[in-house]
C-alpha positions as a Markdown table, in Angstrom:
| # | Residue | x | y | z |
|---|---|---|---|---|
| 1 | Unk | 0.0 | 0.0 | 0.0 |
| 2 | Unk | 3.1 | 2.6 | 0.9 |
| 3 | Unk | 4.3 | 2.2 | -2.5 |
| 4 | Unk | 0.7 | 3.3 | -4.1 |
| 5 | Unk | -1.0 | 5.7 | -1.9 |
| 6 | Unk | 1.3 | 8.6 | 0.4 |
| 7 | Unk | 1.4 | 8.5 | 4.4 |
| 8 | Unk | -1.5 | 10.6 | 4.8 |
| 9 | Unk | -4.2 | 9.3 | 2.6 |
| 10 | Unk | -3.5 | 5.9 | 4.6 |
| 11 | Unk | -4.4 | 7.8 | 7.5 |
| 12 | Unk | -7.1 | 9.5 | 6.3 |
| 13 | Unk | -8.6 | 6.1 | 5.9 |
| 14 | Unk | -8.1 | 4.9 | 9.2 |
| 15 | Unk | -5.3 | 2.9 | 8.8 |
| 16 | Unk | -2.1 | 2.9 | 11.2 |
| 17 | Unk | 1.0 | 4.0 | 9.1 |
| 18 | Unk | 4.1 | 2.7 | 10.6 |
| 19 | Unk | 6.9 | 5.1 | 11.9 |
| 20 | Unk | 10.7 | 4.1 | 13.1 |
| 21 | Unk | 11.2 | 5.3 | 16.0 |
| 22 | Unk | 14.2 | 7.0 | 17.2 |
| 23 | Unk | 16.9 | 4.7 | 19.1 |
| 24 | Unk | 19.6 | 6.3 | 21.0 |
| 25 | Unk | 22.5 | 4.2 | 20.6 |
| 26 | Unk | 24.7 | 3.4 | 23.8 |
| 27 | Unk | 27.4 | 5.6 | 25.0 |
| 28 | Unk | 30.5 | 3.3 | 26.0 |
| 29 | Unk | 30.7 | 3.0 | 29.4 |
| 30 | Unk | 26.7 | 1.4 | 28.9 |
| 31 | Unk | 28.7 | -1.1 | 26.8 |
| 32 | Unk | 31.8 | -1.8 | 29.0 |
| 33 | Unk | 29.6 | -2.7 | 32.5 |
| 34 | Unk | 29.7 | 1.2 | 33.3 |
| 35 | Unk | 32.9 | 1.2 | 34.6 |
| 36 | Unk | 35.1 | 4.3 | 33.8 |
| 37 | Unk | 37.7 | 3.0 | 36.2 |
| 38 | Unk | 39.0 | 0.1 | 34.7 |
| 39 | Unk | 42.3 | 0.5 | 32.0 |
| 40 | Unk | 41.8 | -0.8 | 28.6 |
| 41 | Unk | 42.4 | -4.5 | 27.7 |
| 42 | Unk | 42.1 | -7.3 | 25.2 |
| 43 | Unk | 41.0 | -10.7 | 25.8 |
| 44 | Unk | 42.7 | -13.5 | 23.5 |
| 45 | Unk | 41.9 | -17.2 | 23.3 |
| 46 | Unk | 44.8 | -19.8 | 22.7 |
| 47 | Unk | 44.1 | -22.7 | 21.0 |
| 48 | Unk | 46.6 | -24.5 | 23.2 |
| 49 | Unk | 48.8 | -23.4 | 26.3 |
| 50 | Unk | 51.5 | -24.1 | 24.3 |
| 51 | Unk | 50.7 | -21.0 | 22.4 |
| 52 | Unk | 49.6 | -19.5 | 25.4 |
| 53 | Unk | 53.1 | -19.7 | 26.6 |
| 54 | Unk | 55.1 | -18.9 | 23.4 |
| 55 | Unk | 53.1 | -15.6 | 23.7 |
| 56 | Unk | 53.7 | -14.7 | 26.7 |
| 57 | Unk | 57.5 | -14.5 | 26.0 |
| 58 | Unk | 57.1 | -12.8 | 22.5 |
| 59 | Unk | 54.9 | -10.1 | 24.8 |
| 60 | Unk | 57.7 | -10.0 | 27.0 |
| 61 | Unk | 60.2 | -9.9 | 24.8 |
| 62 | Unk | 58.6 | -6.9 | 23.1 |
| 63 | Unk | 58.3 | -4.9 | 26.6 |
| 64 | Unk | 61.5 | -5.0 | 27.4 |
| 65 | Unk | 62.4 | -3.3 | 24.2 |
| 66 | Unk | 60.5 | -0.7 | 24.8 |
| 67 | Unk | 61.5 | -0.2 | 28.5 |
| 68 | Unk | 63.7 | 2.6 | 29.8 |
């Protein structure tokens, strides 16, 4: 029907015309639990401690080149 007849002859007849309504999308701290407090991080799953392990020292191995 919207693509033959305008929003306000479908309302003249009585009919309910559908209309999006507004959503407010959520700020950040609504996505992250609300906590402002807590420092940034990054959650990776290891198929196997053995790469667990091996990451751990390339991670360490890059620190400690960027140390003072």
């Amino acid at each position: 029907m919207a693509n033959d007849w305008n929003e306000k002859q479908i309302e003249e007849w009585g009919l309910d015309v559908w209309q999006q309504e507004e959503i407010e999308e959520p700020k950040f701290d609504e996505l992250n639990g609300g906590e402002k407090d807590n420092n940034p991080s990054i959650k990776i799953t290891f198929k196997s401690y053995k790469d667990l392990e091996d990451a751990e020292i390339e991670i360490q191995e890059l620190i400690s080149k960027y140390k003072d």
